[in-house]
TORDO-532299 format. One line per field, with one value per residue (C-alpha): chain; x, y, z. Coordinates in nm, 4 decimals. Example, Ala and Ser with C-alpha at 12.3 -4.5 7.8 and 13.67 -1.06 7.14 Angstrom:
2
cadena c(A,A)
c1 c(1.2300,1.3670)
c2 c(-0.4500,-0.1060)
c3 c(0.7800,0.7140)
//
This chain:
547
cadena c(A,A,A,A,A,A,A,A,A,A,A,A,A,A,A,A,A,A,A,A,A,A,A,A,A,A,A,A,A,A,A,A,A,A,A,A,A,A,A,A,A,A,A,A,A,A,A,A,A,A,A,A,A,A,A,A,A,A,A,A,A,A,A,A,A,A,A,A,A,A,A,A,A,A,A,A,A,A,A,A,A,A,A,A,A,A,A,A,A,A,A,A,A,A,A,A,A,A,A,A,A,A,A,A,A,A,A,A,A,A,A,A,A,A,A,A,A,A,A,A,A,A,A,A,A,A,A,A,A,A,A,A,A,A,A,A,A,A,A,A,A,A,A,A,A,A,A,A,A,A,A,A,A,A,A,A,A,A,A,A,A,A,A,A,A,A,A,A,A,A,A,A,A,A,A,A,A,A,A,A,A,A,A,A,A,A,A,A,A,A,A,A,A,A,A,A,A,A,A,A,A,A,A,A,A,A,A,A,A,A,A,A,A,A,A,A,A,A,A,A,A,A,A,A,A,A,A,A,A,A,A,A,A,A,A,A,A,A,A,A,A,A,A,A,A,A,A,A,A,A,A,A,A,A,A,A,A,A,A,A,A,A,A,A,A,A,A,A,A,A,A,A,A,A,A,A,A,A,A,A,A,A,A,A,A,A,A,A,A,A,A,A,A,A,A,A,A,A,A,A,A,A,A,A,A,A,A,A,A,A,A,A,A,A,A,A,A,A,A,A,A,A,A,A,A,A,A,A,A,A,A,A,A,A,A,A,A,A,A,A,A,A,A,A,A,A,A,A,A,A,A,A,A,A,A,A,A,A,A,A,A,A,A,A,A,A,A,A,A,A,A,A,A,A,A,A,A,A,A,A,A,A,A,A,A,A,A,A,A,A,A,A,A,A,A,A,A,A,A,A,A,A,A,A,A,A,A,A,A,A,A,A,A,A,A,A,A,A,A,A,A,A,A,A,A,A,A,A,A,A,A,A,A,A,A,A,A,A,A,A,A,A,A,A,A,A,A,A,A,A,A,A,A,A,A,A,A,A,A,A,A,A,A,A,A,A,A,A,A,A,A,A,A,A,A,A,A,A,A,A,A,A,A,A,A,A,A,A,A,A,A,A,A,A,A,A,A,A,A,A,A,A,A,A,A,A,A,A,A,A,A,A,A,A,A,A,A,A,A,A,A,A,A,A,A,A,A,A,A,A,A,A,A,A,A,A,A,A,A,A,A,A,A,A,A,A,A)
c1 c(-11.9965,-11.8772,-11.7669,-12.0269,-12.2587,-11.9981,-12.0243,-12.4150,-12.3692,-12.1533,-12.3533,-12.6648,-12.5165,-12.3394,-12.7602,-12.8907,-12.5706,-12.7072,-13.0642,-12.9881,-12.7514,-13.0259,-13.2972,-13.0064,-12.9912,-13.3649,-13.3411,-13.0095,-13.1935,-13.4865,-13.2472,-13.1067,-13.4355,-13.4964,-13.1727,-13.0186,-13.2886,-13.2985,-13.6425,-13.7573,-13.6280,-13.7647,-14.1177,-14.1028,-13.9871,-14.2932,-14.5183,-14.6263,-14.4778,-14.1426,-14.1373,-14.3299,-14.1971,-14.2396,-13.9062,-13.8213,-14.1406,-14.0571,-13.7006,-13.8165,-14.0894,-13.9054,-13.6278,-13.8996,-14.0571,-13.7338,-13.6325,-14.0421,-13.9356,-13.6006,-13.7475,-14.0122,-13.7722,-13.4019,-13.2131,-13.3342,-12.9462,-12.8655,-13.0648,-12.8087,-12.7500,-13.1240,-13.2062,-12.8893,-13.0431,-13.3506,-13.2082,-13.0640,-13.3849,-13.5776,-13.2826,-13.2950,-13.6912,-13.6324,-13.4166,-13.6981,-13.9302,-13.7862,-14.0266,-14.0096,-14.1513,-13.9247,-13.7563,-13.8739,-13.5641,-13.2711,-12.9632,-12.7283,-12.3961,-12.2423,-11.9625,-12.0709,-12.3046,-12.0362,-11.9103,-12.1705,-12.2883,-11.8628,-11.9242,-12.2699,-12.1371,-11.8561,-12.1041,-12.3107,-12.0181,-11.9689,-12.3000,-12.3277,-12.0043,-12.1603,-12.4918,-12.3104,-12.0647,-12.4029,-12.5560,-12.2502,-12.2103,-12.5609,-12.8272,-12.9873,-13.3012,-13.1227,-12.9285,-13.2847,-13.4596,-13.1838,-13.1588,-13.5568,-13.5239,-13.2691,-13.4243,-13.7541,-13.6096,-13.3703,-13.5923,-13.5601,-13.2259,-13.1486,-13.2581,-13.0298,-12.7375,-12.7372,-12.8258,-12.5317,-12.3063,-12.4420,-12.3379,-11.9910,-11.9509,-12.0641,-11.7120,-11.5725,-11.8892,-11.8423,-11.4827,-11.6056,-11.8948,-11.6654,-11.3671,-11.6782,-11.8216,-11.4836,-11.4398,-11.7304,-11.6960,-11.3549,-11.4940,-11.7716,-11.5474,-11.3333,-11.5920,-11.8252,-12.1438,-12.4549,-12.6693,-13.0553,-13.2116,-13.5656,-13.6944,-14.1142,-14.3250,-14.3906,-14.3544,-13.9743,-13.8095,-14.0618,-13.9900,-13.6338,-13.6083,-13.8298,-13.6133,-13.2750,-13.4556,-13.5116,-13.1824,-12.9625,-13.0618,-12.8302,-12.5128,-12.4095,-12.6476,-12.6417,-12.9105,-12.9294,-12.9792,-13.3475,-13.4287,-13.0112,-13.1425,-12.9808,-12.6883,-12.5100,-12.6724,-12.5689,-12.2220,-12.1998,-12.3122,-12.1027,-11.7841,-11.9031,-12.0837,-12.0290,-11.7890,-11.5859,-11.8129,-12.1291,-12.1964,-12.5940,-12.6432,-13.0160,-12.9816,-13.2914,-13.3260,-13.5979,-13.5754,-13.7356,-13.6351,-13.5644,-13.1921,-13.1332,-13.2155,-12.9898,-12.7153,-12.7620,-12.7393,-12.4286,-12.2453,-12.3824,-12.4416,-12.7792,-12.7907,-13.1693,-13.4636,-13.7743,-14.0151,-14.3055,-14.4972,-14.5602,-14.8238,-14.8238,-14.5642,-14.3205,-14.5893,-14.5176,-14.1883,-14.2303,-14.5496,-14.6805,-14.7638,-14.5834,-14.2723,-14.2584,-14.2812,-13.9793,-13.8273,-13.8848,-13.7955,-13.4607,-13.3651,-13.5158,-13.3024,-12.9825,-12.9919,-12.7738,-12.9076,-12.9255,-13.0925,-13.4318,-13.7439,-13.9871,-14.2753,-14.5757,-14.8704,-15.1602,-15.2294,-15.2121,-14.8982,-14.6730,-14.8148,-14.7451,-14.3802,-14.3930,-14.5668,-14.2446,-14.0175,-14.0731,-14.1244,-13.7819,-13.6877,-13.6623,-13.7316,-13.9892,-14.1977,-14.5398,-14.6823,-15.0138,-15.3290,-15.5655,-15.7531,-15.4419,-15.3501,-14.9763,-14.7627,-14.6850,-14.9872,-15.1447,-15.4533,-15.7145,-15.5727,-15.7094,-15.6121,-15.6242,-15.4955,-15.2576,-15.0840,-15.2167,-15.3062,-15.2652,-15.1607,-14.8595,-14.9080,-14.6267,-14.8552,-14.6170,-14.3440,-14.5485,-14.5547,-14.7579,-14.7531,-14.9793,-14.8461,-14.8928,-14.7301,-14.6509,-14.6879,-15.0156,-15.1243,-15.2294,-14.9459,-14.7342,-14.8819,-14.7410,-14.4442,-14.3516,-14.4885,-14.2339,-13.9726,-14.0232,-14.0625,-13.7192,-13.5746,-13.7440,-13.6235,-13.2467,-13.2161,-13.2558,-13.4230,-13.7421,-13.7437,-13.5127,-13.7280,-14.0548,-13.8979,-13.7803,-14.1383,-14.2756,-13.9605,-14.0542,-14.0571,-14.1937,-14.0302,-13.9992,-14.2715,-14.4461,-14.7724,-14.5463,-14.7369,-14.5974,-14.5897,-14.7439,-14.7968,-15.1700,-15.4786,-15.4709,-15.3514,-15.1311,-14.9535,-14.7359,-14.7526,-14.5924,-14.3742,-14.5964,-14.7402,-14.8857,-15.2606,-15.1863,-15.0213,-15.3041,-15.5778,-15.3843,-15.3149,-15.6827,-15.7663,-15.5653,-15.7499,-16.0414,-15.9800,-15.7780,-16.0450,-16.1114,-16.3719,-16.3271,-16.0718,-15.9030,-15.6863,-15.4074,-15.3074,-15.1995,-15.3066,-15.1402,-14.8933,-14.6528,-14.9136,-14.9684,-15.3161,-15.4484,-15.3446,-15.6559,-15.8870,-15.6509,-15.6975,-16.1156,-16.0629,-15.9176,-16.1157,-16.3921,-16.2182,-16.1250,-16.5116,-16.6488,-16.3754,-16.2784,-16.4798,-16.2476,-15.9910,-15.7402,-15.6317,-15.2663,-15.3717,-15.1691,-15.2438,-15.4428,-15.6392,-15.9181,-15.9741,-15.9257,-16.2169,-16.4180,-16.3896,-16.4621,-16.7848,-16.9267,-16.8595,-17.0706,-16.8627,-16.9491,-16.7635,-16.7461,-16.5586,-16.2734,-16.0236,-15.7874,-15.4335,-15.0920,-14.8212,-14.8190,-14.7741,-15.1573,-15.2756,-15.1433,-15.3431,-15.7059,-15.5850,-15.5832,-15.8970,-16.1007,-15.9408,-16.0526,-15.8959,-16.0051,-15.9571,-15.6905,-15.4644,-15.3311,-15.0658,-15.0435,-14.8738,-14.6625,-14.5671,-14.2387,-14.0846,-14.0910,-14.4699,-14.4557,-14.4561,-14.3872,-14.4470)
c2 c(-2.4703,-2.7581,-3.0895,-3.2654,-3.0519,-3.0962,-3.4277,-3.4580,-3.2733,-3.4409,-3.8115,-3.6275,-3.5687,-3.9238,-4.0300,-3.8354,-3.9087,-4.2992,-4.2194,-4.0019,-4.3001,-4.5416,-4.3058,-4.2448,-4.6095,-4.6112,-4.3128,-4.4432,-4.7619,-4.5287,-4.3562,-4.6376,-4.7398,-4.4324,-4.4676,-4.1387,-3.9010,-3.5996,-3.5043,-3.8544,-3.9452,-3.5861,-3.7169,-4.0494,-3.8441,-3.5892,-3.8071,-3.8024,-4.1267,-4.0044,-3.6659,-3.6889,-4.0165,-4.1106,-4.1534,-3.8015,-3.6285,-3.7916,-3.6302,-3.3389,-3.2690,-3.3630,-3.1181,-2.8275,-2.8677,-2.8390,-2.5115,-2.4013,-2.4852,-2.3175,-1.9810,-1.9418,-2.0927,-1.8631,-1.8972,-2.2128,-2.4450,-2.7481,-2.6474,-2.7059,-3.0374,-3.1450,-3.0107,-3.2223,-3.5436,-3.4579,-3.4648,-3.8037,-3.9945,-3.8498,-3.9783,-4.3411,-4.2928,-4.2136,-4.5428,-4.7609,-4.5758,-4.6602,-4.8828,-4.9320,-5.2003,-5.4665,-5.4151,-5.5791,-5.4742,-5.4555,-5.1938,-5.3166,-5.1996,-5.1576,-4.9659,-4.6444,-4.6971,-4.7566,-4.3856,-4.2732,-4.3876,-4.2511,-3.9258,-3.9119,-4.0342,-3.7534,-3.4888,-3.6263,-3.6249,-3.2470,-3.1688,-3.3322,-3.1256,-2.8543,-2.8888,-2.9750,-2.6931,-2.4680,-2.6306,-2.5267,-2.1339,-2.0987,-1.9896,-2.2625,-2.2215,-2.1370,-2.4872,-2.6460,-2.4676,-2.6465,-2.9724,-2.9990,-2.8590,-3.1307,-3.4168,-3.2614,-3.2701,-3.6113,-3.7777,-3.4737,-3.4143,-3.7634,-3.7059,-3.3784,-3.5460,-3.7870,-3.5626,-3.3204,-3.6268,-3.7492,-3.3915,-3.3923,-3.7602,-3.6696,-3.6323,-3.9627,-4.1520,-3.9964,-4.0878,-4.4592,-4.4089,-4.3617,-4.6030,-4.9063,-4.8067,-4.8170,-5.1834,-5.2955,-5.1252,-5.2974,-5.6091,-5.6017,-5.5259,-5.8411,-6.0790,-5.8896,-6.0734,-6.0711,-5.8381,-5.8253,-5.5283,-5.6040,-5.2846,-5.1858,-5.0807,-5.3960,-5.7898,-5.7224,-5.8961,-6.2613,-6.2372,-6.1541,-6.4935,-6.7068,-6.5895,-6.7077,-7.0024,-7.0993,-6.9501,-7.2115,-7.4485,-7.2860,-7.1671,-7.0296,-6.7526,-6.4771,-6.2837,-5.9921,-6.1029,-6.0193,-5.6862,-5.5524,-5.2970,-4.9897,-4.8204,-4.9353,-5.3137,-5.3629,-5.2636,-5.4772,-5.7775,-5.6984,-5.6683,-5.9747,-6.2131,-6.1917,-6.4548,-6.4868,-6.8504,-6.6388,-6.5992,-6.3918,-6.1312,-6.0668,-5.6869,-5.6114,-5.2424,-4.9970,-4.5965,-4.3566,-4.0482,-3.9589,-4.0785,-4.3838,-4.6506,-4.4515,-4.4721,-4.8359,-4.8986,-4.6853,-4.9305,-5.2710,-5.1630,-5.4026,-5.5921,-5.6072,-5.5324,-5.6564,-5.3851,-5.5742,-5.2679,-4.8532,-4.8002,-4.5686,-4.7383,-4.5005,-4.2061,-4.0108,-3.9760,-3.9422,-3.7096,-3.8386,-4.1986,-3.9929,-3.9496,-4.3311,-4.4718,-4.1889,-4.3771,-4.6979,-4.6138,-4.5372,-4.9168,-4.8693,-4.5809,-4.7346,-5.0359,-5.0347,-5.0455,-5.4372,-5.4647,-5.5864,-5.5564,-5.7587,-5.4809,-5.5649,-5.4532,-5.4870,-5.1748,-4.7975,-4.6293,-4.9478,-5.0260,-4.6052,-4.6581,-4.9984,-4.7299,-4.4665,-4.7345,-4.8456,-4.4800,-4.4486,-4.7844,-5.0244,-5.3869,-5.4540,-5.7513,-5.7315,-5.9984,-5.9765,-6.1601,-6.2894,-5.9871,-5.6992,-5.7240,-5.8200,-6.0035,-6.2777,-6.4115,-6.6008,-6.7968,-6.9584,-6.8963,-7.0786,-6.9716,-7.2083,-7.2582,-7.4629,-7.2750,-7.1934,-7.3260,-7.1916,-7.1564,-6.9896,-6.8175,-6.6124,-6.6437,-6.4461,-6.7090,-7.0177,-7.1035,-7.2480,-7.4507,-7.5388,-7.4767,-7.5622,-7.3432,-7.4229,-7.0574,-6.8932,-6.5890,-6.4369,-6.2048,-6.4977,-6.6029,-6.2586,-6.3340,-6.6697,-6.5849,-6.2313,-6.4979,-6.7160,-6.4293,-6.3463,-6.6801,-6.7306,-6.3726,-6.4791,-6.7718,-7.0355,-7.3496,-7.3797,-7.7366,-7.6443,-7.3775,-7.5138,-7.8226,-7.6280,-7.4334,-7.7333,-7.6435,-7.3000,-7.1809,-6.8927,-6.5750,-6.5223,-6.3474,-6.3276,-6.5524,-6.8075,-7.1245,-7.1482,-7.4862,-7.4729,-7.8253,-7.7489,-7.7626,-7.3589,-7.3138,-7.0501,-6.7975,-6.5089,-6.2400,-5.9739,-5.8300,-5.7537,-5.3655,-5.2518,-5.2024,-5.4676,-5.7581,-5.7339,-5.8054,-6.0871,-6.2018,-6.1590,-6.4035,-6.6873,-6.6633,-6.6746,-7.0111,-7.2142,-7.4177,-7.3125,-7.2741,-6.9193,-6.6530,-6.4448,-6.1444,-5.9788,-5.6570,-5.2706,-5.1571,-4.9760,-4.7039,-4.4763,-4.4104,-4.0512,-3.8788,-4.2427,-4.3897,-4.3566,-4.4788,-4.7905,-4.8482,-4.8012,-5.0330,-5.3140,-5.3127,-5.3136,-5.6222,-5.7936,-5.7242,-5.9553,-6.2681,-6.2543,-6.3789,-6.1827,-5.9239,-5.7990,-5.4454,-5.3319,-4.9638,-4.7218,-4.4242,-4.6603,-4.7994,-4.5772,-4.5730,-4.9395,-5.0148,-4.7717,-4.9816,-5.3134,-5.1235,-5.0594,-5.4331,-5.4977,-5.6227,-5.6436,-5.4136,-5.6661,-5.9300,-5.6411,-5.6729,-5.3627,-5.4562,-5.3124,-5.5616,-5.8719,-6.0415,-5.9274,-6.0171,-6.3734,-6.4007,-6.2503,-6.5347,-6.7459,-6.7143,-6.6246,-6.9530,-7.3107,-7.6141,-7.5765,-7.2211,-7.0058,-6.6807,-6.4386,-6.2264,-5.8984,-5.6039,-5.6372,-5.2569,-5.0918,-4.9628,-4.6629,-4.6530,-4.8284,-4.6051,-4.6881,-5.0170)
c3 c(1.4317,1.6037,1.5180,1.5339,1.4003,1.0853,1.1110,1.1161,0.8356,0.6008,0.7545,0.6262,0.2820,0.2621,0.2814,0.0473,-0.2136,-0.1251,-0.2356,-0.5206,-0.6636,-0.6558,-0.8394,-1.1132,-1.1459,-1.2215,-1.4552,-1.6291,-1.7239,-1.8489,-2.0463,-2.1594,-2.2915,-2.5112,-2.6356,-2.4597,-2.5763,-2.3143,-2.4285,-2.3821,-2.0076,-1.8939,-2.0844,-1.8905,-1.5402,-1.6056,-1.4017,-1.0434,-0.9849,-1.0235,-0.9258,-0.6329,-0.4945,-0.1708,-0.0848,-0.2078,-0.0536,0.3050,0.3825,0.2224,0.4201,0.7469,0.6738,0.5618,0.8876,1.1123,0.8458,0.9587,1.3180,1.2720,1.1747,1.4525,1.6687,1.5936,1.8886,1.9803,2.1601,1.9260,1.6217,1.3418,1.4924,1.5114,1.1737,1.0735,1.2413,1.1180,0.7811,0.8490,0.9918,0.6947,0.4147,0.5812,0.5766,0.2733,0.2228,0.3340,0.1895,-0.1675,-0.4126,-0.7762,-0.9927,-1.0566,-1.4036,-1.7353,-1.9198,-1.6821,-1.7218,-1.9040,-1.8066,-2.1583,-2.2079,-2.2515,-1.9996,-1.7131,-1.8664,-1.8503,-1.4524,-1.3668,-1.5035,-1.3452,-0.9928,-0.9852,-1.0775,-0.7954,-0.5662,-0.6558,-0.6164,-0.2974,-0.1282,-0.2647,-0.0713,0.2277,0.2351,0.1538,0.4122,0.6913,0.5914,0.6232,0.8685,0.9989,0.8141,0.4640,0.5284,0.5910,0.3096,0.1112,0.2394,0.1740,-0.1753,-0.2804,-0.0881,-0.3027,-0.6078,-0.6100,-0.8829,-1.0873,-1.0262,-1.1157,-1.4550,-1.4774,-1.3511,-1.6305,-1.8614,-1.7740,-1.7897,-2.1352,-2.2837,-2.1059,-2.2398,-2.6501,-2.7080,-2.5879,-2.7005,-3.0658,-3.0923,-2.9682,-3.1896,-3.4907,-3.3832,-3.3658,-3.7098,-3.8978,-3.7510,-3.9032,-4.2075,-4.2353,-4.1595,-4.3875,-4.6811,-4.5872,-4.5424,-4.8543,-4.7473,-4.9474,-4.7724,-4.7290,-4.5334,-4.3607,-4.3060,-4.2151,-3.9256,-3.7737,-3.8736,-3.9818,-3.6824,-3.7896,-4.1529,-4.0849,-3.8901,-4.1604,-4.4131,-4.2407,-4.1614,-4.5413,-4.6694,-4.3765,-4.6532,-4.8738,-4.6757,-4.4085,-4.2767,-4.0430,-3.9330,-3.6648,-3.3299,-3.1538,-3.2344,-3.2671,-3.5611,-3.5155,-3.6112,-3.3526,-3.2637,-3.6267,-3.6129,-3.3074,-3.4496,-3.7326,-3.4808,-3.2666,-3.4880,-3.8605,-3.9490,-4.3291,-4.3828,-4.3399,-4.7119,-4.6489,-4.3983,-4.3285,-4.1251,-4.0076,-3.9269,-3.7695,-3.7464,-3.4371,-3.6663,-4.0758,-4.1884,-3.9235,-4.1930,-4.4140,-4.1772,-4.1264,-4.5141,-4.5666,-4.3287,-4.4656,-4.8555,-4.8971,-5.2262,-5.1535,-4.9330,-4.7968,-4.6698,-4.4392,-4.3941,-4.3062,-4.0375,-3.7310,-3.4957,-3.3132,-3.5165,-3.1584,-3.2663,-3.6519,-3.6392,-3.9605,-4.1555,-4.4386,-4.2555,-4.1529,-4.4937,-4.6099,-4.3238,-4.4421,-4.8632,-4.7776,-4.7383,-5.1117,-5.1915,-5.1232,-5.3384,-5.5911,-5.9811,-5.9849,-5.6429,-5.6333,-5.3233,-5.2517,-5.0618,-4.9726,-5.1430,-4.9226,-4.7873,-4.9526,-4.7333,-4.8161,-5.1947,-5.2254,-5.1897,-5.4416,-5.6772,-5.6171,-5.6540,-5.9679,-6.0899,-5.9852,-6.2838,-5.8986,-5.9343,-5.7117,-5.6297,-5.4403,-5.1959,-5.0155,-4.9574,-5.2416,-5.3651,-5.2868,-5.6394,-5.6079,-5.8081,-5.5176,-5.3172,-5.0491,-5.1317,-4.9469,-4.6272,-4.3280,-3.9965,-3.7281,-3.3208,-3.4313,-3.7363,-4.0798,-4.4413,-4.7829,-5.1203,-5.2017,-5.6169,-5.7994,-6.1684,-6.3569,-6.2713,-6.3128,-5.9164,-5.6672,-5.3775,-5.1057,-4.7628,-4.3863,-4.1703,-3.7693,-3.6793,-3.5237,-3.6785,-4.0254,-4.0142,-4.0564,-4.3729,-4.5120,-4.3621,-4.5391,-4.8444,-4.8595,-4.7739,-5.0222,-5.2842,-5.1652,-5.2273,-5.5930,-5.6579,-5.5463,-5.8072,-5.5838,-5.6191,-5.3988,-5.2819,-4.9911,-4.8721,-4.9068,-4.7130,-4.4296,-4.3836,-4.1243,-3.8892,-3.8606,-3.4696,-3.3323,-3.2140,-2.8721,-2.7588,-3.0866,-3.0438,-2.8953,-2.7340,-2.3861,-2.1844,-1.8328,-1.7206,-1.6860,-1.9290,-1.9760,-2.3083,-2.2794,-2.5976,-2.5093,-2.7592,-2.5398,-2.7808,-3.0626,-2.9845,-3.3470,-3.4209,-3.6379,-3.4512,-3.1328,-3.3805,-3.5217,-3.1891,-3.1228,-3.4557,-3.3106,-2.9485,-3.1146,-3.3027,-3.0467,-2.8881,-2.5307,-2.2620,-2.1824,-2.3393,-2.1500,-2.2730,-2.0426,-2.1972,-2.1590,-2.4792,-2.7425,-2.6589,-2.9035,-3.1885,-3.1521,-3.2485,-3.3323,-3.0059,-2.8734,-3.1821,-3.1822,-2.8517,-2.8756,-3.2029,-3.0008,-2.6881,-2.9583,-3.1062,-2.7621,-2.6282,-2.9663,-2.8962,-2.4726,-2.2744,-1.9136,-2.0271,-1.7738,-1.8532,-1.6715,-1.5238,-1.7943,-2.0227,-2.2936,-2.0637,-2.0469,-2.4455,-2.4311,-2.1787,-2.3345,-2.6394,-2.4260,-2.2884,-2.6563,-2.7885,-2.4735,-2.2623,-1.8508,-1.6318,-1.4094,-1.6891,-1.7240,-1.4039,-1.3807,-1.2566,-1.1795,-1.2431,-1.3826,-1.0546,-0.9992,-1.3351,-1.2763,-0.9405,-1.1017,-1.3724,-1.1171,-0.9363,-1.3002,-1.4777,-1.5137,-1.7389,-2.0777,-2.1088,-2.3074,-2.2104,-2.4436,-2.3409,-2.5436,-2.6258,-2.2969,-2.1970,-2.2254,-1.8496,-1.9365,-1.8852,-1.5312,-1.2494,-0.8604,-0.6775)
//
């Protein structure tokens, strides 16, 4: 073999090490994503997006058809070389040839991330020389057949890498793991904050934020940041945020599997809890509604004997574990909308475009007030009224609470009136994606005052064997109140139209889109002044496939 046809070689493998880095950069932000779950990034990599992109299938099929050429052809002068260069001009093809949507969520390049990406890059590295070496003993048609197999397979291989370099990590990252708990733990004991766990399928991250809201009034409040509710986004906020003057931490926590709540109480030791709800979020994961609220009672569970929660009572999973609760001798208070039958309730509610109305009743304790809220949906009515349970429940006088109710704000993202210097009323409710927040979403559009109503969505994703009912349910739903929906093209769509189609809606009202970029140009060319745009249910990247 001569030297160049070494060097050809080793150019060609320099390439292909520069394409396979940037498909582990997509599949490391995946994995990030799904929180290091091997099972999940191979789900997400299953598609045809991935492992047939087009800047894998292009090199590969350029090097197959110089190994075709190089067995019909045997004693053909130069051939190592040209399949070499051939390998080359299909890897920068390749190169050019590489699209992917531009990311919602972007890596983040924690710690353990930047471990993760080193140990990732030397198995790469490894792999690479291997190939290459492969690639030089060979015939010239096994050292094709090669080069097209791993030019094939880089999206899959991707995935593998990272995978590998997860496993060879678990050591380090427990010992991390471990070191990052026991600093939190230590802090926690110093500071010895009152703790309140929010806990429930969906509306935990709002009420977690109303209820720091009213208890600023009081002292010195800290609540976890966006949705930080793991193990591990608790412990850092814990590490980075709690300070000794913080006097109530709200910890608002969420499970994808049986014993992660658990976990998260061990660490914090909650005084009390506040469980919004059980309903079939994340039921891909869980398999069962059953399963989620066992999830969801062990905030419950690890109260101590003088702990109280405040649970709401307003539909039959969540009430259930009120019921076990206070089988178990648990002080629990229920909230919930007039008719649930709870000891807290909301009363003559009045939902509006512009916030809500209504009366606020604990009977037992002699209580009511009438209430205007500045937040758009029903959900949120529930959510103040929990809060405010909580507060009675904590000893504290109401005045400061009630007063601080007309400052509420919105959470980002959570039906969240969005200035655009136009007269298209705009409200982003991307983050909410439960078959309950989309029809609350869908309330609001209905009431703010508009000309037309448009609704950009990709449906519902994550629920399991209901996912598609839900998604019939709220195309249903959407057909009744929008006047133009725009459906992103993804796995709910289909049930989602179909439910469009039997509220009667006009094929020709329902746009199909790709990105958002295109859903903001049919928005364009469908909209007028006077109308309104809700954004729903924005999907996760992990459902997006190539640009």
């Amino acid at each position: 073999m001569s030297v160049l046809e070494s060097a050809l070689d080793g150019l060609a493998g320099a390439v292909w090490l520069a394409l396979l880095g940037r498909a582990v950069l997509v599949a490391a932000r995946m994995f990030q994503i799904e929180e290091y779950e091997a099972h999940r990034l191979f789900a997400w990599g299953r598609t045809r997006a991935w492992l047939l992109h087009r800047a894998a299938v292009v090199p590969g099929t350029a090097v197959a058809a110089v190994t075709v050429f190089a067995l019909t052809n045997p004693a053909r002068p130069g051939l190592r070389a040209g399949a070499a260069g051939a390998w080359i001009a299909g890897m920068v093809a390749g190169h050019l040839a590489w699209r992917w949507l531009p990311p919602k969520k972007e890596l983040v390049y924690t710690p353990r991330l930047r471990r993760l990406l080193a140990t990732a890059a030397l198995t790469a590295l490894v792999v690479a020389a291997g190939v290459c070496v492969a690639i030089e003993l060979a015939p010239v048609w096994v050292g094709g057949a090669l080069a097209a197999a791993v030019s094939f397979g880089i999206p899959l291989l991707s995935m593998t890498i990272l995978v590998a370099a997860n496993a060879a990590n678990a050591p380090v990252e427990t010992r991390v793991r471990r070191g990052f708990l026991r600093r939190a733990r230590e802090r926690l004991g110093r500071f010895d904050p009152l703790v309140i766990a929010v806990a429930g399928s969906y509306g935990k991250t709002s009420t977690k934020h109303i209820l720091a809201h009213m208890l600023e009034r009081y002292g010195p409040t800290l609540a976890t940041p966006k949705s930080f509710n793991t193990l591990m986004g608790v412990s850092k906020t814990v590490n980075d945020v709690l300070e000794e003057r913080h006097r109530t931490f709200i910890v608002e926590m969420d499970a994808y599997a049986p014993g992660e709540i658990a976990s998260i109480c061990a660490l914090v030791r909650p005084r009390h809890a506040l469980l919004t709800s059980v309903g079939p979020q994340h039921l891909e994961r869980f398999g069962t509604v059953d399963r989620i609220g066992a999830a969801l009672y062990e905030t419950i569970e690890a109260l101590p004997p003088d702990g109280f929660a405040v649970v709401y009572g307003g539909d039959e999973q969540t009430a259930a574990l009120a019921v076990r609760a206070r089988a178990a001798q648990r002080e629990i208070v229920t909230y919930g909308i007039e008719g649930d039958g709870v000891d807290v309730v909301a009363e003559n509610v009045q939902i509006t475009g512009h916030g809500s109305r209504f009366t606020w009743r604990w009977g037992a304790a002699g209580l009511r007030y009438e209430l205007t809220v500045p937040l758009l949906g029903r959900h949120q009515v529930l959510n103040v009224t929990a809060a405010l349970a909580t507060v009675h429940r904590l000893g504290l006088p109401m005045e400061p609470a009630l007063g601080s109710v007309a400052s509420l704000r919105p959470v980002e993202h959570r039906l969240q009136p969005i200035p655009t210097g136009n007269a298209v009323t705009v409200i982003d409710d991307s983050y909410n994606a439960n078959p309950v927040g989309v029809h609350n979403g869908l309330e609001v559009l209905a009431e703010v005052e508009a000309g037309s109503r448009i609704l950009v969505t990709p449906g519902l994703v994550e629920l399991g064997a209901v996912e598609d009912a839900e998604n019939r349910r709220y195309g249903e739903h959407a057909g009744r109140v929008c006047d133009h929906v725009i459906v992103m093209d993804a796995r709910p769509a289909r049930a989602l139209r179909d439910g469009l189609r039997a509220a009667g809606m006009a094929d020709d009202r329902v746009h199909v889109v790709r990105s958002l970029a295109e859903a903001t140009a049919v928005i364009g060319r469908i909209a007028v002044a006077g109308d309104a745009v809700l954004f729903a249910n924005d999907l996760p990247d992990t459902y997006l496939g190539a640009a």
